[in-house]
Every structure is written in C-alpha cells, then in structure tokens.
C-alpha positions in Angstrom: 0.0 0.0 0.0 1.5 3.1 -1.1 0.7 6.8 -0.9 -2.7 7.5 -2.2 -2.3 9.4 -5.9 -6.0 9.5 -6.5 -6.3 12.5 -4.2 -6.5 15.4 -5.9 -8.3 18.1 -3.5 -6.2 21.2 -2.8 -8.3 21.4 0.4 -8.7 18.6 3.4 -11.7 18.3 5.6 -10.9 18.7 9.1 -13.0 17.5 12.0 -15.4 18.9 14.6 -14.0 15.7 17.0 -10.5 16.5 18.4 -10.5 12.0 18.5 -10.5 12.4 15.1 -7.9 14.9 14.2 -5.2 12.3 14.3 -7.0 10.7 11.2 -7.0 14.2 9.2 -3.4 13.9 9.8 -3.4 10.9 8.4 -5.6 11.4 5.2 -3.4 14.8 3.9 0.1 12.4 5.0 -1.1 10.2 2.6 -1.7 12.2 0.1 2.0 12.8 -0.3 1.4 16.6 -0.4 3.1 18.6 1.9 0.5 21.3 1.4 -2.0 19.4 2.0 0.1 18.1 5.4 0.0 21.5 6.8 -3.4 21.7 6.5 -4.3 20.6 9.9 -2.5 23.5 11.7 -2.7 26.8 12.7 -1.3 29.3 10.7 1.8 29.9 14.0 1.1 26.3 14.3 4.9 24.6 16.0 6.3 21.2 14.4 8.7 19.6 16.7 11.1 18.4 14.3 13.7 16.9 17.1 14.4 17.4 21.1 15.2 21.3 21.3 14.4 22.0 17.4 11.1 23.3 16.3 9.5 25.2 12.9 6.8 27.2 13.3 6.1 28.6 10.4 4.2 27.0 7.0 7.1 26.9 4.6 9.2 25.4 7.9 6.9 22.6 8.4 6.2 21.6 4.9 9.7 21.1 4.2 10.0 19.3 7.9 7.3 17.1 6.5 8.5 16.5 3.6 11.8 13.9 4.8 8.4 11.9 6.1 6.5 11.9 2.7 9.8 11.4 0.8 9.4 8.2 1.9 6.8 7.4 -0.1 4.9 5.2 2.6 1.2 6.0 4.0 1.3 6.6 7.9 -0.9 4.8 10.2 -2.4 6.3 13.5 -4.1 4.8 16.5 -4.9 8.0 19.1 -4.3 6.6 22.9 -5.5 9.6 24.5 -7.2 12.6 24.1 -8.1 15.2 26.4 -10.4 18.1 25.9 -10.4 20.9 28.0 -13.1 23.9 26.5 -11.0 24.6 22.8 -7.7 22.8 23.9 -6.9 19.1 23.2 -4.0 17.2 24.3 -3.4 14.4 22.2 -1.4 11.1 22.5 -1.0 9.1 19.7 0.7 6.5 18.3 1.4 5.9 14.8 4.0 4.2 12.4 5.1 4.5 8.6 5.8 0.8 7.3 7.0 -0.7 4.1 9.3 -0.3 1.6 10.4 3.1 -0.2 11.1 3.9 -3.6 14.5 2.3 -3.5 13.5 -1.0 -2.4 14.8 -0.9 1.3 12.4 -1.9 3.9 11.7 1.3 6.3 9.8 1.0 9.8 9.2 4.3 11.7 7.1 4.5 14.2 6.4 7.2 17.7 4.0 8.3 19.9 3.1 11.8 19.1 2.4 14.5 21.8 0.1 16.9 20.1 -1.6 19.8 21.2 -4.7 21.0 19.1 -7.2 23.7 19.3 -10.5 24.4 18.3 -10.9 27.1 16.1 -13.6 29.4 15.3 -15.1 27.7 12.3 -15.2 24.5 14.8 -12.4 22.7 13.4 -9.3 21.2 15.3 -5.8 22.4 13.9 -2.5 21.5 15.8 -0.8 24.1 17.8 1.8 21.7 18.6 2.6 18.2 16.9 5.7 16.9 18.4 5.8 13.6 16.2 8.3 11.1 18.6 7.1 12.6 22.1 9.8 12.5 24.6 11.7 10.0 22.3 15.1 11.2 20.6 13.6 11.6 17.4 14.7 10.4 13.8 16.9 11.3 11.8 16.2 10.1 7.3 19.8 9.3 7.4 19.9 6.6 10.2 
C-alpha cells in the first residue's frame, strides 16, 4: 500500500472531534502533499522536528514534513488519548510508517506523538503543537 495518488483536493476536511484529528493527519500524509500536510495546523502552528528543534512557520513545516513523505509510505495512527479541556486538546497518539520506499529498502518508523490541538472558530481542530516522537530522541532520514 502506497501513498494514495487519486487525491486530488487542494483542500482537506478537518474534523469537529479532536479524537478524530489524528485521522486528518493521516488522510493529507497520505496524500504525499506537503501542502495538503500543513493543512491541519494553525497558521503559527509549532512542528517539533527533534528534542530542542522546532518550525513554526508553514514553509518550515512543509519542508519538515517532507523527509516523512519522501518516503513514499502511508502513515498509520491509533490515538491513545485525548483530552479536551473547552478549545484545547491534548493528544497522545501513536502511529508508524511501514513498508518499503522507492528504492527498495524496507523502512519502519514508528512514535508516539504528543500533540496539542485547538479548536478554532469555524469549529475545526488544527494543531498548535505536533511533536511527532514525544519525549523519544527523534529520527533522523539518514539513520
């Protein structure tokens, strides 16, 4: 199963349900668009791209994004946790990226996410913060 090329929308559908948000994550990932990715946050919006480092900015997070979609693999995500509290949801999530990538090597990341989202005033969740790997060390494309 690959990235989904039939996906054509310039625009994603995000969710009333802060459960669900995790799952419009998923669908733009899949897409393969990094456009599409950023989507699902706020315009400041912060990407935790490793302990200490963060982008907060759209252009930032795209391209952070992007070393992800390079990859060329859907994402898969199973939110453990979410709490609401009025327009602010702290979500824990899990997800991985399996299978093998355009050069025929066999790739398996996988994190739990500590996200931050909030609701904005169309209704829709958007992360604040997404730190994809937690308190983990991170990831690096390289090794």
């Amino acid at each position: 199963m690959g990235i989904d090329d039939t996906l054509h929308a310039t625009t994603l559908a995000l969710t009333d349900d802060p459960g669900q948000h995790p799952h419009v994550f998923a669908r733009a990932f899949n897409t393969g668009r990094g456009t599409v990715v950023d989507e699902v946050y706020e315009p400041g919006g912060v990407l935790v791209t490793e302990p200490g480092r963060s982008v907060d900015t759209a252009a930032e997070r795209v391209g952070a994004n992007q070393r992800f979609l390079d990859l060329g693999l859907p994402i898969a995500v199973n939110p453990r946790q979410v709490y609401v509290a009025d327009d602010i949801a702290l979500l824990i999530v899990d997800w991985v990226i399996d299978g093998t990538d355009p050069d025929g090597r066999h790739v398996h990341v996988e994190g739990t996410a500590t996200d931050v989202a909030r609701r904005g005033v169309d209704g829709r969740w958007r992360y604040v913060i997404d730190n994809p790997f937690g308190t983990a060390l991170g990831w690096s494309p390289a090794g």
